[in-house]
Every structure is written in C-alpha cells, then in structure tokens.
N, C-alpha and C positions, 0 to 999 in steps of 0.2 A: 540738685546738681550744682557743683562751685563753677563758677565763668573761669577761662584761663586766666583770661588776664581784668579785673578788675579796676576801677579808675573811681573813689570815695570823695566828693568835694573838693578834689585836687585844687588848690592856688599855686602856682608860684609867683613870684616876685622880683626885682631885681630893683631893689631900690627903691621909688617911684612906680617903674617899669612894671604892670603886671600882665605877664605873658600869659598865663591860664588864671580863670577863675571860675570855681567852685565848678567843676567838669568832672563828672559823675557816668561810667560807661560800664558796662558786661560786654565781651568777647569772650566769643565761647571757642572752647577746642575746633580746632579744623577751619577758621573761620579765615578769609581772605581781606583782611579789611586796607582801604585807602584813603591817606587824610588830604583833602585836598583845600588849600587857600591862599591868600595872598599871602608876598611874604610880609616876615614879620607876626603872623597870626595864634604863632607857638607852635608849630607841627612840631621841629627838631626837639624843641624846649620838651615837649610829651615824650618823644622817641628817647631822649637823654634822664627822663624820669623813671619808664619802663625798665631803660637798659641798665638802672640803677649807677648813672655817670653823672646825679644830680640829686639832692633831696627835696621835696615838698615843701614848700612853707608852710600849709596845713594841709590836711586830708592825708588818705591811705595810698597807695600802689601795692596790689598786689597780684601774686603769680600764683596761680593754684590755693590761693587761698593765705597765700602768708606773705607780710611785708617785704617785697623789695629794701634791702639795706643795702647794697652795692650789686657791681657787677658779678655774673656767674653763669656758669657752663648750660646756663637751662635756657640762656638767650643768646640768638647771634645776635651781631651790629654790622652792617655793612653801610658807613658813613660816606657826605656826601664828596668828601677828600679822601683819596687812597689807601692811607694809612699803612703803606707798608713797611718795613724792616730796609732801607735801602740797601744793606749790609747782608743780607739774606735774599738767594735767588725765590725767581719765581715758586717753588716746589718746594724751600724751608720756608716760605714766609706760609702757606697753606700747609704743611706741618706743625707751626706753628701750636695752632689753637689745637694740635693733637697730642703737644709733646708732655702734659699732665694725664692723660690716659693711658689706656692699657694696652695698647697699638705698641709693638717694638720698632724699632729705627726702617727694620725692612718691611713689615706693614704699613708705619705710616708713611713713606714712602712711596709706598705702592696707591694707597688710598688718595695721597695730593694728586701724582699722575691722573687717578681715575677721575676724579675731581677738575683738574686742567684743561684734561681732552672733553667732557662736560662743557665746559665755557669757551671748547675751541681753540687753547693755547695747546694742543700736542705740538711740542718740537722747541717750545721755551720753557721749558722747566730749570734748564740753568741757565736762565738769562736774569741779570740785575734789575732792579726795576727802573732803574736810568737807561735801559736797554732796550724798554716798554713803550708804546706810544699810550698817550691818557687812556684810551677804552683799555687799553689789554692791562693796564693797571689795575682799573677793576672790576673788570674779571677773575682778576686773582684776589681781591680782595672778597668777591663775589666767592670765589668757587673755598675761599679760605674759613668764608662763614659758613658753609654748605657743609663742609668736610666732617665736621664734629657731628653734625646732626643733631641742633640745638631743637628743642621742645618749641621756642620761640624765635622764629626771624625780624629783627626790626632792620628798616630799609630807609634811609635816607636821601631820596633823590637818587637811587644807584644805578640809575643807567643815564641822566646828564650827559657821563663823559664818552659813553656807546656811541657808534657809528649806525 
C-alpha cells in the first residue's frame, strides 16, 4: 500500500541555512499528524514543500505516490497569515478555491455559506475582511480550505489568531 503523503531524504537549504535535512517520513491515509518544535526548526519549510509552494534541494515529496511539482486541488493550506482576497467578502474569498470546479455560482455559493456557519461566521458572509477581527479572519480562511474538500489539509499554526 502507497503512504499519502511520503517525505524521501528530503534537504532543503537556504544558502548556508539548512532548514530540513535528509527527513525521510510515510503518512498514511486518514492520518492526523502534528509537527511540533521550536521555532526555526523547519515545520513551515515542510508544510511549503508538501504544499508544493517550494522545491527540495534533494530528495522526493510525494502525494499518492507521485512527485509534488507545485501547488494543487488534492491539498488545502491554511497558512499562519490570513491570506485572504481583501477585495472579496467573506463568502467569495471561500468560493474562491471552488471557482475552477464544477459547483455553479449558485452552488458554490450555497457550499461557502455552509462552510461559514461550520466556523461560526453565519451572518458575515458579506463582510470585507477589513471588516473581520484576526480570528474571524481565519476562520474564513479555515472554512475556505474546508470548502473544496482537498484529499490533503496542511495547517500552519491556524488557530494562533482563534479566541
């Protein structure tokens, strides 16, 4: 049986800087895992490898068995900054990650909603994010990665900004 997610002699580098070295891991489907360390230890550096928002200096990353090349719909990111659309209320920015799918305007619509009242924002769905106090920020960031229902969640520190 293939691990979901696989981690091959992984290094990376930054210079001098070496933030992972030779970290070799199986996760398997269904699995809950948490990286926990000081900072500076590489957790993010790992979560931005997975999420394919960084390449390897040597070794593999793989998803079901095949190399990570960039980012893609088979993984969320809920990062440890908001990340939202300032320009897009609460309920398009968690549309978002739905508007390359097969969901129409009034489906995915209705799925963000479902999604918002999930994380406790029913009744800001058209609110800015300038509108937002930090937690309800991401929350919606939170419920934006939910939405899609990626194969893979990777999680940055994402409740920091939670009450």
């Amino acid at each position: 049986m293939t691990a979901k997610i696989s981690l091959r002699s992984v290094t990376k580098t930054f210079g001098a800087l070496t933030a992972l070295d030779d970290v070799s891991l199986d996760i398997e489907d269904g699995t809950f895992l948490s990286l926990v360390g000081p900072s500076g230890s590489g957790k993010s550096t790992l979560l931005d490898l997975l999420g394919g928002l960084a390449k390897p200096t040597s070794g593999e990353v793989l998803i079901d068995g095949k190399p990570v090349t960039g980012p893609g719909l088979d993984r969320g990111v809920v990062f440890q900054q908001y990340a939202l659309f300032p320009w897009r209320t609460a309920r398009a920015n968690v549309e978002f990650g739905l508007e390359g799918g097969t969901l129409n305007k009034r489906q995915r619509a209705e799925r963000a909603r479902e999604f918002l009242d999930l994380v406790g924002l029913s009744g800001f769905e058209e609110h800015l994010p300038h509108e937002l106090s930090g937690g309800m920020k991401q929350r919606v960031a939170i419920a934006r990665s939910l939405a899609y229902d990626p194969d893979v969640l990777l999680m940055d520190e994402p409740y920091a900004a939670l009450d």
